[in-house]
C-alpha positions in Angstrom: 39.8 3.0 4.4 43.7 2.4 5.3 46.1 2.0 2.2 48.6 -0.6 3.9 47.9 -4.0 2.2 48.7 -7.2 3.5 48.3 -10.7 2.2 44.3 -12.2 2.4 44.2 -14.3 6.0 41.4 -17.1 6.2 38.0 -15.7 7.8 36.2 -18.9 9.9 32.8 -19.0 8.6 30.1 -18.3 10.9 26.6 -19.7 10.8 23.7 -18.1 9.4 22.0 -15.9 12.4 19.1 -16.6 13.6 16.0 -14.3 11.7 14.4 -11.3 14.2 11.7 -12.7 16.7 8.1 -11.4 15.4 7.0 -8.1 17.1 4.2 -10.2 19.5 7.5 -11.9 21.2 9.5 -8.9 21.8 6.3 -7.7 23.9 5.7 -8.5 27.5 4.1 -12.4 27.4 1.4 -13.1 30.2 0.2 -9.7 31.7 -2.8 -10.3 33.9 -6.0 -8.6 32.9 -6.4 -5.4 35.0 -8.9 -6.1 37.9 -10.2 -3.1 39.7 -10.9 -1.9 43.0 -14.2 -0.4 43.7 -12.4 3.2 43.8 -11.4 2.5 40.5 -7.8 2.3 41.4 -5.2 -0.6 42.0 -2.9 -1.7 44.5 0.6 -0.5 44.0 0.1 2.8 41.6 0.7 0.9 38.4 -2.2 0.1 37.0 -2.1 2.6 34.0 1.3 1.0 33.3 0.2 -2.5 33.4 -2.9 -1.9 32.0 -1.8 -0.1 28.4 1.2 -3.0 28.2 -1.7 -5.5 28.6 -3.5 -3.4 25.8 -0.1 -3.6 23.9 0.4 -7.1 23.8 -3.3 -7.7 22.6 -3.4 -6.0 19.9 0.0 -7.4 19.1 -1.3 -10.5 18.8 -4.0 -9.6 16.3 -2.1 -9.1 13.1 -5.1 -7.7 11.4 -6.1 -5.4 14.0 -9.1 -5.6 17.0 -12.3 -3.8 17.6 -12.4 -1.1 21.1 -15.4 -3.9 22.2 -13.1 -7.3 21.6 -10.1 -5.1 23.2 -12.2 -4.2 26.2 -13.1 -8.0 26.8 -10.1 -9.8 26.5 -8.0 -7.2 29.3 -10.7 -7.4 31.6 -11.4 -3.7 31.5 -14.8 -1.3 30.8 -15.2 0.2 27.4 -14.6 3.5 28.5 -11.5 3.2 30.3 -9.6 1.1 27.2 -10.5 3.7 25.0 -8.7 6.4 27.2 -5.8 4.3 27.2 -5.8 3.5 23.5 -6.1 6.9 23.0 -3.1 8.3 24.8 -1.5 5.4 22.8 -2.3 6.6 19.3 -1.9 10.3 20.3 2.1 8.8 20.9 1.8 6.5 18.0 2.4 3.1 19.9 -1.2 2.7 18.5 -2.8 3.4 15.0 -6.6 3.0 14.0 -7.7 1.5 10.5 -9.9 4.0 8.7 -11.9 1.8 7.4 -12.6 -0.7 10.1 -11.9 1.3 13.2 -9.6 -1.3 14.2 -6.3 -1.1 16.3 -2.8 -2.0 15.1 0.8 -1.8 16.7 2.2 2.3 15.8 5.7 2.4 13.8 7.4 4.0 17.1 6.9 0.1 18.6 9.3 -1.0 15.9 11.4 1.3 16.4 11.9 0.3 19.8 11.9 -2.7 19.2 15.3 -2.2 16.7 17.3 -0.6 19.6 16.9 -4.5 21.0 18.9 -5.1 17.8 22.5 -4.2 19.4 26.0 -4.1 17.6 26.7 -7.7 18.9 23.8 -8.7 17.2 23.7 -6.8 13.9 27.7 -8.4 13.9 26.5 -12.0 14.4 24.1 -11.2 11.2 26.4 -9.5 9.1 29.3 -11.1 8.6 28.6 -14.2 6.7 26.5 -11.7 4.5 29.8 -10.1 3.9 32.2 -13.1 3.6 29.3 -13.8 0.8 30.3 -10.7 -0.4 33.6 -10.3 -0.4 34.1 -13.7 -2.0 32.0 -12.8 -4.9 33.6 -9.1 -5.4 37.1 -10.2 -4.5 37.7 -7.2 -2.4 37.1 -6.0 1.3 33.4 -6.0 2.6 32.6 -4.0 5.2 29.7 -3.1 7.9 29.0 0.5 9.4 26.7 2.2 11.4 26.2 5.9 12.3 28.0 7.0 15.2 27.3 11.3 15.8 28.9 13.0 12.6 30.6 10.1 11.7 30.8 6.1 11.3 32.0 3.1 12.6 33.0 0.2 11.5 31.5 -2.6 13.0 32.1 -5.7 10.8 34.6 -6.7 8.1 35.6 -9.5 6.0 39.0 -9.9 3.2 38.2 -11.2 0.0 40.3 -13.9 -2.1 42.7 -11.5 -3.8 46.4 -11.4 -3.1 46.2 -8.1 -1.8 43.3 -6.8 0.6 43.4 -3.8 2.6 43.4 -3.6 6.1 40.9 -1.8 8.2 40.2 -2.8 12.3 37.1 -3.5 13.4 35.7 -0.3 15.6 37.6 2.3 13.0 35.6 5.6 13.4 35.4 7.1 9.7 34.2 11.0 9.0 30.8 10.7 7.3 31.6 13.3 4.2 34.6 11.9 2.7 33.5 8.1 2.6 30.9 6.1 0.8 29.5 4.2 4.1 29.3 7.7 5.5 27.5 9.3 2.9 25.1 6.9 2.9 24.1 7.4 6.6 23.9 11.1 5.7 21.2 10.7 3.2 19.3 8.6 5.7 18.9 11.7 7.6 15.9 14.2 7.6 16.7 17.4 5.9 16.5 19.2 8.7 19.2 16.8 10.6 21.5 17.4 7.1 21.4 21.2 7.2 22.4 20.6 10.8 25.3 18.5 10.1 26.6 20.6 7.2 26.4 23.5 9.5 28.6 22.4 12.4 30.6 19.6 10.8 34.6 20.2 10.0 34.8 19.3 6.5 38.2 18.3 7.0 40.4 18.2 3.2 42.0 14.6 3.6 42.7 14.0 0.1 42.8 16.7 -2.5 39.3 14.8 -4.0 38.1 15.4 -0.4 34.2 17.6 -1.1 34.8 20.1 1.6 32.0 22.6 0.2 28.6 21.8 1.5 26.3 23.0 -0.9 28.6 20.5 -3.1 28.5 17.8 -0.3 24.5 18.9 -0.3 24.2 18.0 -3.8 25.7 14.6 -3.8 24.3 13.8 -0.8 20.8 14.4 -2.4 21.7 12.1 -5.7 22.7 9.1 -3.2 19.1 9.2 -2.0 17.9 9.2 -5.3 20.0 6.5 -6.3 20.7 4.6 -3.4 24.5 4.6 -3.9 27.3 6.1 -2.7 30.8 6.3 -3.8 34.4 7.5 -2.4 37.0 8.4 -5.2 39.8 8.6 -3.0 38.2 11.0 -0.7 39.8 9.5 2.2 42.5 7.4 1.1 43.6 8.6 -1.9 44.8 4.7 -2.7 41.2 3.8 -2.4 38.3 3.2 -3.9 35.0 2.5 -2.6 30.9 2.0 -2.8 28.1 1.5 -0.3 24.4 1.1 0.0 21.9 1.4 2.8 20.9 -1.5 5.2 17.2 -1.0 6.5 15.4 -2.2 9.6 11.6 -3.5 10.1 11.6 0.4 10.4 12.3 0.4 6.7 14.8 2.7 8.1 18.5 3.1 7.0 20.4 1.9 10.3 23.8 1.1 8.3 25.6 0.8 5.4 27.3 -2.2 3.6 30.3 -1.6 1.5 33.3 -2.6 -0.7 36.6 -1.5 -0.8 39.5 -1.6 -2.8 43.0 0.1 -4.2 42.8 1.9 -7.2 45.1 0.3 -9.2 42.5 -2.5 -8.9 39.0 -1.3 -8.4 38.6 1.0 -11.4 35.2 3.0 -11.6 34.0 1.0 -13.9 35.0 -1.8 -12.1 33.2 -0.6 -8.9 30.1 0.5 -10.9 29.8 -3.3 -12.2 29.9 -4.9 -8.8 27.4 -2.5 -7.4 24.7 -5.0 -8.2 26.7 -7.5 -5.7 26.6 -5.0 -2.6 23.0 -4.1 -3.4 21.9 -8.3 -3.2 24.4 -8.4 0.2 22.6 -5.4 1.5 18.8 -6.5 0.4 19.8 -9.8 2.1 21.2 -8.2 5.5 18.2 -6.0 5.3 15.9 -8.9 5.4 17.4 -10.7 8.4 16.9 -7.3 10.1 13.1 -7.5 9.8 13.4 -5.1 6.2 9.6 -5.5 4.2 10.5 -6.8 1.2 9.6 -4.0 -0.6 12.1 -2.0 2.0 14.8 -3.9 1.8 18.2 -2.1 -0.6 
């Protein structure tokens, strides 16, 4: 974060955004059961298409899974010819079977699509009265990032009531190793998408506390997944302090990172380490409005 200071301007306050749409809304409403020619085939070349996003939406609207038989019935189509299509569909994971019932639920990769519908304009209109919250109770600057190739950008801010806040634009693209909303996006990776990143990335000194080894960088990257919190000790700023912790979609995956930030003088460790429990309730709440489980969210 920047080290110029300026005096705290008034933030309008926003209404609460409106909570994700369920999963049976974001698919296709109203598809036609799939009648057939006598060939087997139908007009137009689509029906495989049409057919599996008339499966899709059926089974999206049984929360607690449907039978092959029930499935068949209610598109229109033979038993044998849903169960081909329900197969491709679980062999790509848009579909799972129960063990124990031998029913069909919607696959994880569904909700995952489903979050790319989630765009920056969006996860803006959500995030920022979570962080006015924030910064309000923490006194210092609150801030909004999301991973953007081997680094991050910022995508939402808010001052706090101090006298003194830092400043920091809106759209500021941060390097991942040397700041706390980066380093949490790196532990959201796979381990093979880390050894990936340490071996190409430019760990750039910009401070003299800058980690620029990467089995070091490795190590503390790994204790931020353990704990769910990340820290910059004037890694990039040496004026600054700051901490961050993961935001999670209905993926119960890490798609950002909420932070706080302050100058030195101010924010002492011990300082930061006490409002931690402040970004962690800002985060479980922003995680929430993103679709998080409970059990997911922070």
């Amino acid at each position: 974060m920047s080290s110029q200071t300026k005096a705290r301007t008034s933030n309008g306050r926003s209404g609460r955004a409106r909570q994700l749409p369920e999963l049976a809304e974001i698919v296709p409403k109203g598809l036609p059961a799939m009648a057939e020619d006598s060939d087997g085939r139908q007009p137009g070349g689509v029906q495989s298409i049409g057919r599996a996003f008339a499966i899709l939406e059926e089974v999206a609207r049984n929360r607690e899974g449907i039978g092959l038989a029930d499935l068949s019935k209610r598109v229109g189509l033979h038993n044998s010819t849903t169960f081909h299509i329900v197969k491709t569909m679980v062999s790509l994971g848009y579909l799972r079977q129960l063990k124990d019932s031998k029913r069909y639920r919607i696959g994880r990769p569904l909700f995952a699509l489903a979050a790319g519908a989630l765009d920056e304009t969006e996860m803006v209109s959500l995030a920022t009265p979570v962080l006015e919250d924030l910064s309000r109770v923490s006194g210092e600057s609150s801030h909004f990032a999301v991973r953007m190739g081997d680094a991050v950008v910022v995508i939402a801010r808010t001052t706090g009531p101090s006298a003194f806040q830092l400043t920091d634009r809106v759209g500021v693209v941060r390097p991942a190793h040397a700041t706390a909303l980066g380093k949490v996006m790196l532990a959201a990776l796979a381990p093979d998408q880390l050894d990936r990143f340490l071996e190409r990335a430019d760990l750039k000194p910009l401070t003299p506390k800058t980690v620029t080894d990467p089995q070091i960088l490795r190590r503390e990257i790994d204790e931020v997944r353990r704990s769910g919190i990340a820290f910059d000790d004037g890694e990039f700023d040496p004026e600054v302090r700051c901490a961050a912790v993961p935001v999670r979609d209905f993926t119960g995956q890490a798609v950002g990172a909420i932070g706080i930030s302050g100058p030195i003088w101010r924010l002492s460790i011990q300082t930061l380490q006490g409002r931690i429990k402040d970004v962690k309730r800002a985060a479980d709440e922003l995680s929430l409005q993103f679709g998080a489980p409970a059990d997911d969210a922070g």
